[in-house]
C-alpha positions in Angstrom: 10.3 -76.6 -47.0 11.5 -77.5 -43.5 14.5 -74.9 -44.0 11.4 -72.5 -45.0 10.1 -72.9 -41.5 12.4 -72.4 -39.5 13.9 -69.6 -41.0 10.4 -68.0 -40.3 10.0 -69.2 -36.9 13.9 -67.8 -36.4 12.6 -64.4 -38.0 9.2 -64.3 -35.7 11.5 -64.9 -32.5 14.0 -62.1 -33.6 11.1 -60.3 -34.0 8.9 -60.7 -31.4 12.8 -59.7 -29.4 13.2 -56.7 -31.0 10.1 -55.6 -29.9 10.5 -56.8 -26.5 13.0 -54.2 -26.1 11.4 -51.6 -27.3 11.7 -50.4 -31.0 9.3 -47.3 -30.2 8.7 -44.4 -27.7 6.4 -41.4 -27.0 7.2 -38.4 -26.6 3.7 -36.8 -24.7 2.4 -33.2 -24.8 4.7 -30.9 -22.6 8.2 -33.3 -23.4 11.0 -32.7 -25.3 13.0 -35.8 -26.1 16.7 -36.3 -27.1 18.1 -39.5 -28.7 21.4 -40.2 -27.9 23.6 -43.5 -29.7 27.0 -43.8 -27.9 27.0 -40.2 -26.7 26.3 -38.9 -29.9 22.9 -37.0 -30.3 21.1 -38.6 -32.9 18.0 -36.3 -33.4 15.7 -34.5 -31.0 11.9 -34.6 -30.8 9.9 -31.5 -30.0 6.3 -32.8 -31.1 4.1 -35.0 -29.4 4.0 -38.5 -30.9 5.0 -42.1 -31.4 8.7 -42.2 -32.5 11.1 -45.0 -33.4 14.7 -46.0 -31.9 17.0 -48.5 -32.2 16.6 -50.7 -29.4 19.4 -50.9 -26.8 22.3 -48.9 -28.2 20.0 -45.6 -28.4 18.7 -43.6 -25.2 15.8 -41.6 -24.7 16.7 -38.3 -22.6 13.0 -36.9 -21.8 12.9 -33.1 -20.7 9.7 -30.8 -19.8 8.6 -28.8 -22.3 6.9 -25.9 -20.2 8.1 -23.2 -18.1 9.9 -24.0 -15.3 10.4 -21.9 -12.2 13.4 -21.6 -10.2 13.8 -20.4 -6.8 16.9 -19.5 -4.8 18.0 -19.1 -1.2 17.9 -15.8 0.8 21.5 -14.1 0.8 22.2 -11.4 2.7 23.9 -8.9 0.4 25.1 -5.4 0.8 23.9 -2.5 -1.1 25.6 0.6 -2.1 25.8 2.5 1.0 26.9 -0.8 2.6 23.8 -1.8 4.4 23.2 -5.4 4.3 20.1 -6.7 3.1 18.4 -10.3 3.0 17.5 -10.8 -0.4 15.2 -13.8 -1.7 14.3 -13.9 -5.6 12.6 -16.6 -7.7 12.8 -16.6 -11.8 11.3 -18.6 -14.2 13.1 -20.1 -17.6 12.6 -22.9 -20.4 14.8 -24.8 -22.2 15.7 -23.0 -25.4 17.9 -25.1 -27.5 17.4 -28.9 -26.8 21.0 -30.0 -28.1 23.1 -27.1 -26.4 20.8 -27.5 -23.6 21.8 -32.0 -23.4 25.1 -30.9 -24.2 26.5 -28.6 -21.6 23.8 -29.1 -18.4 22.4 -33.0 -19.2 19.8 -32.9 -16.8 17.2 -30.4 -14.8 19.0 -30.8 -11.2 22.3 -29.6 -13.2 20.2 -26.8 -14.7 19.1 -25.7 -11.2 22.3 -25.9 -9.8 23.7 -23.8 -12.8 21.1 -20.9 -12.7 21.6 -20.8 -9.0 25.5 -19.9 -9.8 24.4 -17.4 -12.6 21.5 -15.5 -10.6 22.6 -15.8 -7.4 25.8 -13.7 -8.9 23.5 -10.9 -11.2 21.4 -10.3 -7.9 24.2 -9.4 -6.1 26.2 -7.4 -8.4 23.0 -5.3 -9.2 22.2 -5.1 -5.5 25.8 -3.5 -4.6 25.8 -0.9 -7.0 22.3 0.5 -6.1 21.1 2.4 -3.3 18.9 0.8 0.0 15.3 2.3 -0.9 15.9 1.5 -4.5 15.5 -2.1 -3.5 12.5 -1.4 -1.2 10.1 0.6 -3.7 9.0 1.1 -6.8 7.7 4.7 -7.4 7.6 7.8 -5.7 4.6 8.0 -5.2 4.5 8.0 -1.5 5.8 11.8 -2.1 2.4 12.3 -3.7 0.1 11.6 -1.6 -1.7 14.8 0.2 -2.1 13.3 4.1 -4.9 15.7 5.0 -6.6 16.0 8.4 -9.4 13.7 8.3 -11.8 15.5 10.9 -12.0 18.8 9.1 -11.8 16.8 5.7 -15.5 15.4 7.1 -16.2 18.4 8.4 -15.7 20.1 5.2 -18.3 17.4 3.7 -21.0 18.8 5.7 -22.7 22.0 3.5 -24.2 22.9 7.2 -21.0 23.5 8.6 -19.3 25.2 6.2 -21.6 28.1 6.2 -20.8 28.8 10.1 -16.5 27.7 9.7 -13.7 28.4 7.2 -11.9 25.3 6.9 -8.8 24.6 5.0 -7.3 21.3 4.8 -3.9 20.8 6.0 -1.7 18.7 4.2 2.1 17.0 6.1 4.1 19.1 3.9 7.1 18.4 6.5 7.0 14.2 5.7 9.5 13.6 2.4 10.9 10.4 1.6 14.0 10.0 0.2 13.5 10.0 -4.1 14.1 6.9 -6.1 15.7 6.7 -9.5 15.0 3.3 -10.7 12.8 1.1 -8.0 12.5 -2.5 -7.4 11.3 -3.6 -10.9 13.9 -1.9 -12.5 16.2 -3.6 -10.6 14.5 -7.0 -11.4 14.8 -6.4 -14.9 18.6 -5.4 -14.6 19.3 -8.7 -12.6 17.7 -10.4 -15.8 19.9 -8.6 -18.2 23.1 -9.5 -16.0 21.9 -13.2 -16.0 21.0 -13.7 -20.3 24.2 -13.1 -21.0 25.3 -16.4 -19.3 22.5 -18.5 -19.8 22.4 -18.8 -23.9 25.2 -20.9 -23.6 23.3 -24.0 -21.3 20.3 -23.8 -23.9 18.0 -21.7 -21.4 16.3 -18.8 -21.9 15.6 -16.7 -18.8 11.8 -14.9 -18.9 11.7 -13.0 -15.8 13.7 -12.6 -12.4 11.4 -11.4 -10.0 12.6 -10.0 -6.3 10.4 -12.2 -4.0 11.1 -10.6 -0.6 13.4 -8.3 1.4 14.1 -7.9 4.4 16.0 -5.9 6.9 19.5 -7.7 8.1 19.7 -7.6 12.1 22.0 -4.7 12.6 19.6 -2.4 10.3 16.6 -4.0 11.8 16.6 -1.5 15.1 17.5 1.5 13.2 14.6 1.3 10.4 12.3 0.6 13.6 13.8 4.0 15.0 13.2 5.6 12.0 9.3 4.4 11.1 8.4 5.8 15.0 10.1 8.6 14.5 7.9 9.6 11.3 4.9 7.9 13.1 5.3 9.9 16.1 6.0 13.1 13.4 2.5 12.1 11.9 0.9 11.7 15.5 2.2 15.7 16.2 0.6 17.2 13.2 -2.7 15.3 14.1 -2.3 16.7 17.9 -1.7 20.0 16.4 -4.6 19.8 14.2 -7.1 18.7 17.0 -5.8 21.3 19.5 -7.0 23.8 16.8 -10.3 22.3 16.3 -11.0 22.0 19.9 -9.8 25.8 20.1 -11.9 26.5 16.9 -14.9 25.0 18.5 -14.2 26.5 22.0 -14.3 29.8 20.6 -17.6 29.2 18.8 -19.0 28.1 21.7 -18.1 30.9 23.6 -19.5 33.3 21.1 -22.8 31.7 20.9 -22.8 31.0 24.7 -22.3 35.6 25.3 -25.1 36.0 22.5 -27.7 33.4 24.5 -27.2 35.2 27.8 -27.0 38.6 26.1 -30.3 37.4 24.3 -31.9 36.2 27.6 -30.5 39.2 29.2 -32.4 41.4 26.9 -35.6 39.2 27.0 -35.7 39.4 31.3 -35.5 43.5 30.6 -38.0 43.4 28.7 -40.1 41.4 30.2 -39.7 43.1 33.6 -40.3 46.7 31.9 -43.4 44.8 30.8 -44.4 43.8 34.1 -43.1 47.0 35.9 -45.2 49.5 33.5 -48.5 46.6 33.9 -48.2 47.1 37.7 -48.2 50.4 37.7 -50.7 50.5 35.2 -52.7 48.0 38.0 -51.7 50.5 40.9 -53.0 53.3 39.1 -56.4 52.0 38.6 -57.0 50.6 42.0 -55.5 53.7 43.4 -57.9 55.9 41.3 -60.8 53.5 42.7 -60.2 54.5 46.0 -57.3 56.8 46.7 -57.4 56.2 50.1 -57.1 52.7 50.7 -54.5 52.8 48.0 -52.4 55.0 49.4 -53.1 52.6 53.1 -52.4 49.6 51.6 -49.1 50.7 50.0 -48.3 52.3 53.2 -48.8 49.1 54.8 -46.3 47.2 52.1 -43.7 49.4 52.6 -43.6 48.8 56.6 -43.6 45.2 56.3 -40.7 46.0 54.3 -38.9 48.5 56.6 -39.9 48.1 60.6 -38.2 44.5 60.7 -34.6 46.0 59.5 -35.3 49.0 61.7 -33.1 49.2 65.1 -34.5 52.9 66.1 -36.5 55.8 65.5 -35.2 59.2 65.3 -38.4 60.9 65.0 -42.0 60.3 65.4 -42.9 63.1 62.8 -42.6 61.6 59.8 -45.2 61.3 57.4 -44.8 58.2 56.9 -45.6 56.8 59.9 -49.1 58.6 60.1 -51.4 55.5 59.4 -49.5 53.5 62.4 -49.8 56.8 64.4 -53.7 56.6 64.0 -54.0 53.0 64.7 -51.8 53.6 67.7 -53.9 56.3 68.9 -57.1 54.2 68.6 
């Protein structure tokens, strides 16, 4: 009975040891989990749950389950033409194969420092066999754009102006950029095709790598700047040239309606002075058949207020004319 109790007491210790050091683990939502005994792999969890190990001779490897992103340091690479570029990209991958994956990387860090060999490499082999501006863009659609002028594109708005001026809208046929063939994405993608055919081996599958920036290396710097002002200032003339013709076009309208106001107004002061003219006369006429000869006195009498002032001599005192100052004289 005594040997009884003590074997159970021995049995609760050994128990109550074993798990003290920790029979059980957990692998949580979002973790993978690899059990290694010796540096063999026993098994590998990929569930969430409460699992069981055999305490001290088997390890617990723990490795995130989600997507995982990756991003490298600029390099400054050359392209085709041999312009050098600073290139910064950032991919994102998730561990494929847990065994293969514990096997030949063993930890994230390692994983890192592997991809950056892998990338760093595709993403410069596709950069040096394509062209500058197929890094830059992604379309051609800057080539398809119509860059009208945008005064006689609102002037063309307005119904009121349209019936007076024929406008047309001019378009910067004489601005081409250079064509692309395959464009920044397609370039991305290529990178990732370089790059899968490494990474299977390390238990990682790549999802995308994605070109984060570029920009221009010193050298190239100055001579991109010389080219942008150079198509600025190209866009600048065409806007000159389309503004001198407006301001022509407008000039020249107002000219035209400025001769048919004073031909107008000249026409209107004729007539109004015909008007006036024939309702003096027709004034002079009635007062004159009134009394003839007062008329014909008092119009006398205009005329030399008109005349003896500017006169310097006489030449004859015979004239008709003078007859009404030759009887006041006399009297």
């Amino acid at each position: 009975m005594k040997n009884a109790k003590i074997l159970i007491i021995i049995f609760v210790v050994l128990f109550f040891i074993f798990f003290l050091l920790g029979p059980f683990y957990i692998v949580k939502e979002g973790e993978l989990a690899v059990v290694v005994r010796f540096g063999k792999i026993m098994k590998t969890n990929k569930e969430a749950g409460l699992n069981f190990k055999m305490p001290i001779i088997d390890q617990v490897t723990k490795y995130p389950k989600k997507i995982l992103s990756w991003d490298g340091d600029a390099q400054r690479l050359p392209t085709e033409e041999n312009q050098f570029i600073w290139v910064n990209t950032t991919a994102r991958w998730k561990i494929s194969d847990l065994k293969l994956f514990y096997e030949s990387v063993g930890t994230i860090s390692q994983a890192q420092s592997r991809l950056d060999d892998v990338i760093d490499s595709s993403v410069r082999k596709i950069i040096a066999r394509n062209l500058l501006r197929e890094s830059i863009r992604n379309s051609n659609v800057i080539n398809e754009i119509q860059r009208k002028n945008v005064f006689r594109t609102q002037a063309s708005s307005d119904a009121s102006e349209t019936k007076d001026i024929s406008i047309v809208s001019s378009t910067f046929t004489d601005i081409k950029y250079d064509t692309i063939r395959k464009g920044r994405l397609e370039l991305s993608d290529e990178m990732l095709n370089e790059a899968v055919k490494v990474t299977p081996k390390y238990g990682i599958i790549l999802i995308d790598i994605i070109i984060r920036q570029i920009k221009y290396s010193d050298d190239l710097t100055m001579s991109v700047y010389s080219r942008m002002i150079k198509e600025r200032n190209q866009i600048a003339q065409a806007f000159r040239s389309d503004g001198e013709g407006e301001r022509a076009k407008w000039l020249g309208k107002m000219g035209k309606e400025l001769l048919m106001i004073r031909s107008d107004a000249e026409r209107r002061a004729k007539e109004i002075k015909a008007k006036a003219d024939g309702l003096s006369l027709e004034i002079r006429n009635r007062a004159y058949n009134k009394d003839p000869g007062f008329a014909e006195y008092w119009m006398a009498l205009v005329e030399y207020q008109k005349l003896l002032p500017k006169m310097r001599k006489i030449l004859s005192t015979d004239f008709e004319f003078f007859k009404y100052l030759y009887k006041i004289y006399a009297k």
